[in-house]
DODO-140477 format. One line per 2 residues: their letters; for each residue y, x, z of N, C-alpha, C, O, CB. Coordinates in steps of 0.1 Angstrom, whole numbers, plus 5000, padded with zeros to 4 digits. Glycine has a CB too. Layout:
# residues N
A) Y:X:Z:Y:X:Z:Y:X:Z:Y:X:Z:Y:X:Z; ...
This chain:
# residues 81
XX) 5014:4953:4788:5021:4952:4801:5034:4960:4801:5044:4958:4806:5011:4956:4812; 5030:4970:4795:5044:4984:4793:5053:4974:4789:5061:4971:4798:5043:5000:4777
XX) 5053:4967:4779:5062:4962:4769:5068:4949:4771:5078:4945:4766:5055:4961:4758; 5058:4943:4781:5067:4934:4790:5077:4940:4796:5088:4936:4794:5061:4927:4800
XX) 5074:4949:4806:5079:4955:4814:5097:4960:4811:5107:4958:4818:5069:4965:4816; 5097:4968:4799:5105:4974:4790:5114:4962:4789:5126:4963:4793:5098:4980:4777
XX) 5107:4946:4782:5120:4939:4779:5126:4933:4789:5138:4931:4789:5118:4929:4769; 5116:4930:4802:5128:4925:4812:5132:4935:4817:5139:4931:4826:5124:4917:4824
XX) 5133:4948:4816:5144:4960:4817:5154:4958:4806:5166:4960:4808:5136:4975:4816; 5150:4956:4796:5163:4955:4786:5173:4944:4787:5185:4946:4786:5157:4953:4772
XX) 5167:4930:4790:5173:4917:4794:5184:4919:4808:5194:4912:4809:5160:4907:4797; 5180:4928:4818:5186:4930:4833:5196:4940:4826:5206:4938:4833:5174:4937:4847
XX) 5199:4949:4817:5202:4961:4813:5201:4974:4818:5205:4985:4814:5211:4960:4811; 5197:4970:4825:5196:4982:4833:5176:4989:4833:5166:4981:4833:5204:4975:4851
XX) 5173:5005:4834:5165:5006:4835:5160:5009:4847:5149:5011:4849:5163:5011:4828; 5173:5011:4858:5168:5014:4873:5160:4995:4877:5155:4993:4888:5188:5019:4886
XX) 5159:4985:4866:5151:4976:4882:5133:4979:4875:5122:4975:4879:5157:4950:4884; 5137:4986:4863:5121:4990:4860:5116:4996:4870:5107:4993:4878:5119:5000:4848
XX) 5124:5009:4870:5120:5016:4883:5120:5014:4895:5116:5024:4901:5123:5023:4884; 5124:5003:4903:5122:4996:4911:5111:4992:4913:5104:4995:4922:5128:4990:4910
XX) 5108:4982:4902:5097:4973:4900:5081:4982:4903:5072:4978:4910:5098:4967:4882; 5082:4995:4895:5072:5002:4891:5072:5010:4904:5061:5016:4905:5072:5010:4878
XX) 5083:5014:4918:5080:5019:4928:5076:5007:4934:5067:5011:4943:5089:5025:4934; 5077:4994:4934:5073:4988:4946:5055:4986:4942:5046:4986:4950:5083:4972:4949
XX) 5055:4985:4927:5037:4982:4921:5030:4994:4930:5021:4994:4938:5033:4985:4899; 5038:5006:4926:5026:5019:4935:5029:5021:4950:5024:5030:4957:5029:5039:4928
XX) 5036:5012:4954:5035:5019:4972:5026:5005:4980:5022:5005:4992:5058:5020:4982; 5023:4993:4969:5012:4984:4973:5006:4984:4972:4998:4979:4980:5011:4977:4972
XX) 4999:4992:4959:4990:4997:4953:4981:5006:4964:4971:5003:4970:4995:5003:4941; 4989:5019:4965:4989:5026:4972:4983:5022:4991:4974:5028:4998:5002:5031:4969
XX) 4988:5015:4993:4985:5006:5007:4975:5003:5008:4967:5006:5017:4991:4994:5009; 4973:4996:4998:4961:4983:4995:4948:4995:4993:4938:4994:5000:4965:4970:4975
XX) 4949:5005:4986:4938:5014:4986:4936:5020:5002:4926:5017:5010:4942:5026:4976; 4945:5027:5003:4944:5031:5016:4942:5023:5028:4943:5031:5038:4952:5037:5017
XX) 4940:5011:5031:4937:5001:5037:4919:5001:5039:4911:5000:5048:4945:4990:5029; 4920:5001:5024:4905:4995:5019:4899:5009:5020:4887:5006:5019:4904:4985:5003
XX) 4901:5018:5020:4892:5030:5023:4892:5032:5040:4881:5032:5046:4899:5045:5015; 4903:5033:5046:4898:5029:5060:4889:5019:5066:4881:5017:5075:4907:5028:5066
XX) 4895:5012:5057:4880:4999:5064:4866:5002:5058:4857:4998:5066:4883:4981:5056; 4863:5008:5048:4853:5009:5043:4847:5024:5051:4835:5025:5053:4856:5009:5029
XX) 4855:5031:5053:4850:5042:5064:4844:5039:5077:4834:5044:5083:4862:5048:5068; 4853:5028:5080:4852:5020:5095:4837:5013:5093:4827:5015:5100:4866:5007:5099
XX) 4838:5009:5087:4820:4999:5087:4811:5006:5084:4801:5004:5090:4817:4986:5075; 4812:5016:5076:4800:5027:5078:4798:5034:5084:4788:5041:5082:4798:5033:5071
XX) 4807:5037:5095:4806:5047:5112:4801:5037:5119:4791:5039:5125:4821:5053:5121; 4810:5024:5119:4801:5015:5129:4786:5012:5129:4778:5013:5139:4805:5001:5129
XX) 4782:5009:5113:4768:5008:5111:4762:5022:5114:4750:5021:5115:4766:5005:5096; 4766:5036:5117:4758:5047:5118:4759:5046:5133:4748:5045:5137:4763:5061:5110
XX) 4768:5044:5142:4768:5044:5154:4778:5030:5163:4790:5028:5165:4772:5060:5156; 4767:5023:5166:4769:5013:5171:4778:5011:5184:4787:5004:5187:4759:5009:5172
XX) 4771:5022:5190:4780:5020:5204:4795:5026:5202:4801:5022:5212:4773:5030:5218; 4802:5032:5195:4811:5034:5193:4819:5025:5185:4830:5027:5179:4809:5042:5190
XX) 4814:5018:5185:4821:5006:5176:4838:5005:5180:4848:5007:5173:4813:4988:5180; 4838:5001:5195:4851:4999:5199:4860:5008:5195:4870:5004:5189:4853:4999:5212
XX) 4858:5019:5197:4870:5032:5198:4869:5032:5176:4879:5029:5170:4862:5054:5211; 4861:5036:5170:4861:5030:5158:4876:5022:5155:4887:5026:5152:4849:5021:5156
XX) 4868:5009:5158:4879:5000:5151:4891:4997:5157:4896:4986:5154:4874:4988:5146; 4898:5006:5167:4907:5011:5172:4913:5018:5170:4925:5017:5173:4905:5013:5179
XX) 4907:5028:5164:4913:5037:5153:4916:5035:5145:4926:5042:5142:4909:5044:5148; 4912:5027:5136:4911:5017:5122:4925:5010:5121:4934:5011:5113:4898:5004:5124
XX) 4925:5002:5133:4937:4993:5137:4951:5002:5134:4961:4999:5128:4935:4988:5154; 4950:5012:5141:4962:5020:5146:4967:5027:5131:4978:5025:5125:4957:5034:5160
XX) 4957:5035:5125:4961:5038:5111:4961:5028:5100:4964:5032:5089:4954:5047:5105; 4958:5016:5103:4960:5008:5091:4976:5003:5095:4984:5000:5086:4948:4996:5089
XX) 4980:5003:5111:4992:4995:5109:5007:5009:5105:5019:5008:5102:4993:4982:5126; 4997:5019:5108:5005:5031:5106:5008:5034:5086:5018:5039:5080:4995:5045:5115
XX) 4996:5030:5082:5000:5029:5063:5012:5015:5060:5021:5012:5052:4980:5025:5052; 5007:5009:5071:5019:4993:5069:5030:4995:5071:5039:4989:5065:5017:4981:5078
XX) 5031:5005:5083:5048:5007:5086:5052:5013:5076:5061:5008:5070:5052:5015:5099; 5047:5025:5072:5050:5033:5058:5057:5027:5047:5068:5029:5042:5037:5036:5051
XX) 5045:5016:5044:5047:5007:5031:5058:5002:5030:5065:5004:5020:5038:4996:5029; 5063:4992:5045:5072:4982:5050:5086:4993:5046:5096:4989:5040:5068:4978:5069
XX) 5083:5001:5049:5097:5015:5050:5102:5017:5033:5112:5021:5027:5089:5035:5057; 5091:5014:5029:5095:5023:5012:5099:5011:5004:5106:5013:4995:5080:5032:5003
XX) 5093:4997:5008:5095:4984:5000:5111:4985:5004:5119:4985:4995:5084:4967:5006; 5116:4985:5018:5132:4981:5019:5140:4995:5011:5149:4993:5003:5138:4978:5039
XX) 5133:5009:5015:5146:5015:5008:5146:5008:4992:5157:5004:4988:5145:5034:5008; 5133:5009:4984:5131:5004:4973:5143:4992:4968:5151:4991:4959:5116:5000:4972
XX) 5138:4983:4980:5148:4967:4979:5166:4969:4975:5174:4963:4968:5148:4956:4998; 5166:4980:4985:5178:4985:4985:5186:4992:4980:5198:4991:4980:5179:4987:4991
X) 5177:5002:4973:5187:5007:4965:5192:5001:4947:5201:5006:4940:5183:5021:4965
């Protein structure tokens, strides 16, 4: 995968769209984890306490769209520079 990577960096000439490439792989990466651990947090509070369910996945909501704005922020400076 390195070595793909490397020749369409060599073909572009340039090694900044590697590094491009390889910031946008870890800030999705990154998301996508952190997404999936809040959710996975979230269903096992709900399952421990039911009646709280609401405020739970309320919470859930609010920091997942708070890791998205994040993401959304780092993909454009990334796009852009």
């Amino acid at each position: 995968m390195f070595e793909m990577a490397m020749l369409l960096a060599q073909e572009d000439g340039t090694v900044r769209s590697l590094g491009i490439g390889i910031g946008i792989g870890l800030a999705i990466l990154g998301a996508g984890l952190g997404i999936g651990r809040i959710g996975s947090a979230a269903v096992e509070s709900i399952a421990r306490q039911p009646e709280a369910g609401g405020t739970i996945s309320t919470q859930m909501l609010i920091s997942a769209a708070l890791i998205e704005g994040a993401t959304v922020i780092a993909l454009i400076l990334l796009y852009i520079s």
